[in-house]
C-alpha positions as CSV (number, residue, x, y, z in Angstrom):
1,X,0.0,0.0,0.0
2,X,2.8,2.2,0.9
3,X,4.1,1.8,-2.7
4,X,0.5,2.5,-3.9
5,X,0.7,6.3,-2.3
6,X,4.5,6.7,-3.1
7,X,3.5,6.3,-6.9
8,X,0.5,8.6,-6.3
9,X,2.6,11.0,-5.2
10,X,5.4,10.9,-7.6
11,X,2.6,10.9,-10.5
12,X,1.2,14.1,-8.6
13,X,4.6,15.9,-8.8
14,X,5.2,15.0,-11.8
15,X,1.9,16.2,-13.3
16,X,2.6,19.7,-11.5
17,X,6.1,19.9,-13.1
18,X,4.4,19.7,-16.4
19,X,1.6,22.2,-15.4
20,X,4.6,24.4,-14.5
21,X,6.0,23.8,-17.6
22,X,3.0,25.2,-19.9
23,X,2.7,28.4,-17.6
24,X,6.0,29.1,-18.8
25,X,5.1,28.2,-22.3
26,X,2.4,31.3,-22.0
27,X,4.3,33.7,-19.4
28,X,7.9,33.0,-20.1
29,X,8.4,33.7,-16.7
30,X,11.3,32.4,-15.5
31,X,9.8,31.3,-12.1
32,X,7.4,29.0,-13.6
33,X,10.8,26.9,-14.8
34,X,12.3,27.1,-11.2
35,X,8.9,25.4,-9.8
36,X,8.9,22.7,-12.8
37,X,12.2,21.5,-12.1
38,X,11.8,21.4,-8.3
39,X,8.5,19.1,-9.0
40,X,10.4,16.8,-11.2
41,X,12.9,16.5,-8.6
42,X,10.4,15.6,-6.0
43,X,8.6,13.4,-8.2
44,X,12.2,11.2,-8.6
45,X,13.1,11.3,-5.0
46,X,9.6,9.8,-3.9
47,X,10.1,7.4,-7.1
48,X,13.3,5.9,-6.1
49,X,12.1,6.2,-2.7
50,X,9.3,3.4,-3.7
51,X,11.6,1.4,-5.4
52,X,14.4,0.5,-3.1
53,X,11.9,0.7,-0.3
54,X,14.7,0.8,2.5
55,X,15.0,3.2,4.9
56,X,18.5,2.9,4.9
57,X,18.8,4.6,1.3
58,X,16.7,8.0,3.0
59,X,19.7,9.6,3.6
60,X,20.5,10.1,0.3
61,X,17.4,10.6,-1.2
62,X,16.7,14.3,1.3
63,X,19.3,16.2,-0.9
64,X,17.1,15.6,-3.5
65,X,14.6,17.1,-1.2
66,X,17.0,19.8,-0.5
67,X,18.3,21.3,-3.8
68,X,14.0,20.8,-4.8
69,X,13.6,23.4,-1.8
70,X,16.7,25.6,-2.9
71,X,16.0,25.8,-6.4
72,X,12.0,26.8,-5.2
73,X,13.6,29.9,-3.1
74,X,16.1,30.7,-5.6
75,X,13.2,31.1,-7.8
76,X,11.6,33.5,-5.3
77,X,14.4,35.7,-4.5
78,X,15.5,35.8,-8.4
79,X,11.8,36.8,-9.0
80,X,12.1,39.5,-6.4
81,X,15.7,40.7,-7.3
82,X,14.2,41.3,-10.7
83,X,10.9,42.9,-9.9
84,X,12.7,45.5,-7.6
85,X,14.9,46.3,-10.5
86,X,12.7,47.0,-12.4
């Protein structure tokens, strides 16, 4: 069952990285690429996650996590920088 919600979840990132994706397509805003990436990222991290199924390999698997959560803020502040710029 556990395997059952992991794919769930890895289908919903997955989905919303390509939702992500088609804003860009109509804003080109760069944000919109940021957040895409970052969803794909989760979506592989609770992917592999299912298929080793050891907790052991978690370690690992939170830098995925982790540069997901940095590239989402990096989006943000580069968003900011920009709109105060301009």
């Amino acid at each position: 069952m556990t395997n059952f919600i992991h794919g769930l979840t890895t289908m919903g990132f997955a989905v919303s990285g390509l939702f992500f994706l088609r804003f860009w397509s109509q804003t080109k805003d760069v944000l919109f690429v940021f957040f895409a990436v970052a969803f794909w990222l989760f979506a592989i991290n609770y992917g592999i996650d299912a298929l080793l199924n050891s907790p052991s390999a978690d370690a690992p698997l939170y830098l995925l996590r982790l540069l997901g959560f940095g590239l989402i803020i990096a989006g943000i502040l580069s968003k900011n920088s920009r709109k105060g710029r301009a």
